[in-house]
C-alpha positions as MATLAB code, in Angstrom:
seq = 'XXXXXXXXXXXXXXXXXXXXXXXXXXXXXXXXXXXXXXXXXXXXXXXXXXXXXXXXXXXXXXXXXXXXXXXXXXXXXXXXXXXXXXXXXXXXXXXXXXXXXXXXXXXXXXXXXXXXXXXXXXXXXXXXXXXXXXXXXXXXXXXXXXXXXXXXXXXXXXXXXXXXXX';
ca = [
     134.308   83.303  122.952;
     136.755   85.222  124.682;
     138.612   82.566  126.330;
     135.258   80.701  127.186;
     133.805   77.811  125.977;
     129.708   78.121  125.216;
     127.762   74.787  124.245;
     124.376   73.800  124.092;
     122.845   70.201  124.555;
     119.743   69.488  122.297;
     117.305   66.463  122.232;
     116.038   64.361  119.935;
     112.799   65.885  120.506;
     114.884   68.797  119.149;
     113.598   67.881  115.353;
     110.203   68.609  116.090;
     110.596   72.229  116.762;
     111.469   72.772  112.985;
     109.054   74.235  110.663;
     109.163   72.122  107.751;
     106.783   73.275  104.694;
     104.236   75.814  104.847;
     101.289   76.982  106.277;
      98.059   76.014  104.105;
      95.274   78.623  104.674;
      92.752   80.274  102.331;
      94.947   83.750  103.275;
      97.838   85.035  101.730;
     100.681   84.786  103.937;
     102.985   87.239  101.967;
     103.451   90.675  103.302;
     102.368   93.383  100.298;
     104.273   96.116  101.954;
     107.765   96.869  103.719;
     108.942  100.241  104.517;
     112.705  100.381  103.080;
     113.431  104.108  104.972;
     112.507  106.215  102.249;
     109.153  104.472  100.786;
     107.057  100.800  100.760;
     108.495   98.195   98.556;
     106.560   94.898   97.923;
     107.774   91.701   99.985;
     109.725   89.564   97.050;
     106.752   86.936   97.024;
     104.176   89.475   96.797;
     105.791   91.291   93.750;
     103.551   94.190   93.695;
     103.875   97.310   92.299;
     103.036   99.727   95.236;
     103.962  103.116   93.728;
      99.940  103.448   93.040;
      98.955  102.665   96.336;
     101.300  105.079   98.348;
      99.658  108.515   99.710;
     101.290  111.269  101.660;
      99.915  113.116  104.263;
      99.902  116.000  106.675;
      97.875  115.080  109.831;
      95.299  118.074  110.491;
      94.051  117.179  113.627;
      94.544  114.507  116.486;
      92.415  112.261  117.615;
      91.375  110.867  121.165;
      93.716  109.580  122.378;
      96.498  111.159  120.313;
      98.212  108.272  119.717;
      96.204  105.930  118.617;
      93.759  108.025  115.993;
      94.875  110.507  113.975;
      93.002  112.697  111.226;
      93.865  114.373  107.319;
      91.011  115.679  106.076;
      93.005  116.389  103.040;
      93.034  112.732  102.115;
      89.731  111.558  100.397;
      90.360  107.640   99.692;
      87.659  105.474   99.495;
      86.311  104.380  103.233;
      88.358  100.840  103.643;
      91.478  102.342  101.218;
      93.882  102.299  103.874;
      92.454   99.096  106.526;
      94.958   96.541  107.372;
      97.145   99.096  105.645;
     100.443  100.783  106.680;
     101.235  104.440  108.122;
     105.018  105.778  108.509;
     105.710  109.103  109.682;
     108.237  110.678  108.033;
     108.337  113.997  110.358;
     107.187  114.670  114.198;
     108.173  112.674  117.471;
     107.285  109.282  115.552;
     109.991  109.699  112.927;
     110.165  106.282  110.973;
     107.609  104.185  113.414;
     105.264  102.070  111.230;
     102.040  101.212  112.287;
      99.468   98.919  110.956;
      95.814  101.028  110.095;
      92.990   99.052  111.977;
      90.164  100.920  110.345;
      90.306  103.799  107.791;
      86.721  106.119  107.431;
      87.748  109.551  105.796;
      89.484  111.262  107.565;
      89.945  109.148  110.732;
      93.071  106.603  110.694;
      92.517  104.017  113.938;
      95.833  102.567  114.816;
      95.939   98.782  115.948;
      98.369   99.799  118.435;
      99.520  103.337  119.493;
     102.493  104.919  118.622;
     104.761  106.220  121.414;
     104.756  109.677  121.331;
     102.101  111.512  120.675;
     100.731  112.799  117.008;
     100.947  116.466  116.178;
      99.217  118.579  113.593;
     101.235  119.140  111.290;
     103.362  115.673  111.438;
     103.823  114.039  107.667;
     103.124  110.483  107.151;
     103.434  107.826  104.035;
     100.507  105.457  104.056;
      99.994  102.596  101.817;
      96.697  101.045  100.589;
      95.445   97.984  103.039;
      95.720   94.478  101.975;
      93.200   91.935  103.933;
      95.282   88.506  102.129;
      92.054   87.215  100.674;
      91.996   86.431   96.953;
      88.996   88.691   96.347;
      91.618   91.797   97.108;
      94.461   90.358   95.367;
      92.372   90.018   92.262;
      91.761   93.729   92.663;
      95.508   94.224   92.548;
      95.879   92.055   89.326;
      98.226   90.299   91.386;
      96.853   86.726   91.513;
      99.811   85.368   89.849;
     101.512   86.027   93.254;
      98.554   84.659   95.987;
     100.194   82.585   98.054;
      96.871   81.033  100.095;
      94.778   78.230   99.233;
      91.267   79.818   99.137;
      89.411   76.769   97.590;
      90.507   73.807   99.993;
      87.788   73.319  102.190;
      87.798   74.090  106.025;
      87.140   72.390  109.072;
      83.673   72.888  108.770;
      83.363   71.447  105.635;
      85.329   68.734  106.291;
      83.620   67.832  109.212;
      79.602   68.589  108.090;
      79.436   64.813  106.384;
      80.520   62.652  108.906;
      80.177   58.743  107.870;
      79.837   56.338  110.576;
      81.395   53.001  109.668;
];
């Protein structure tokens, strides 16, 4: 690169630092939603059709502090609609920031992490509808087709709970 010449030594232990496979877990490890700039799409291994599941929103009044809760008491979802959902503003100081919902109770959205300007009344937001990866809400999607987790191996626990001593 520009006259210079850039290398890098590995290891043998080098191998080991590749993920090979997946991850077994009862969860799903797709992600349901991806904001695209204009709107969510569905991850390609999800396949969902999110068009039902989108809302937008005015926020009518801030919450404490103002960047981390925010209120539209215009919205009436059912309380839990928008948990482990999605919220992108689409006007104000937060312009295209995406945030994850932590906990949704009509009309209070609590952020898992705060955006970095404060919210204003009057700022417009796209949410999408939560999705906790268990099978129980991706049966309530009529998505199971797509479920990616392993919800009937057993855990630890179970594994463990009949030991046999030889």
């Amino acid at each position: 690169t520009e006259g210079q010449f850039t290398a890098q030594i590995r290891g043998l232990l080098q191998r080991l630092n590749v993920r090979i496979g997946r991850l077994y877990s009862p969860g799903c490890p797709w992600r349901h939603a991806l904001w695209d700039g204009m709107t969510y799409v569905s991850s390609v291994e999800c396949g969902l059709d999110l068009m039902p599941y989108i809302v937008n929103g005015t926020v009518t009044a801030q919450g404490d502090p103002a960047d981390r809760y925010m209120e539209d008491n215009t919205n009436s979802q059912d309380p839990g609609y928008f948990s482990a959902g999605l919220v992108t503003f689409t006007s104000g100081n937060n312009t295209g920031l995406t945030r994850e919902v932590n906990e949704w109770v009509e009309p209070l959205f609590q952020f898992k992490r705060p955006f970095p300007y404060a919210i204003e009344i009057g700022d417009t937001y796209t949410a999408v509808k939560g999705d906790d990866k268990t099978f129980a809400t991706c049966l309530a999607y009529a998505n199971v087709i797509h479920f990616g987790g392993f919800p009937h191996l057993p855990g630890f626990n179970k594994v463990y709970s009949n030991v046999v001593d030889l």
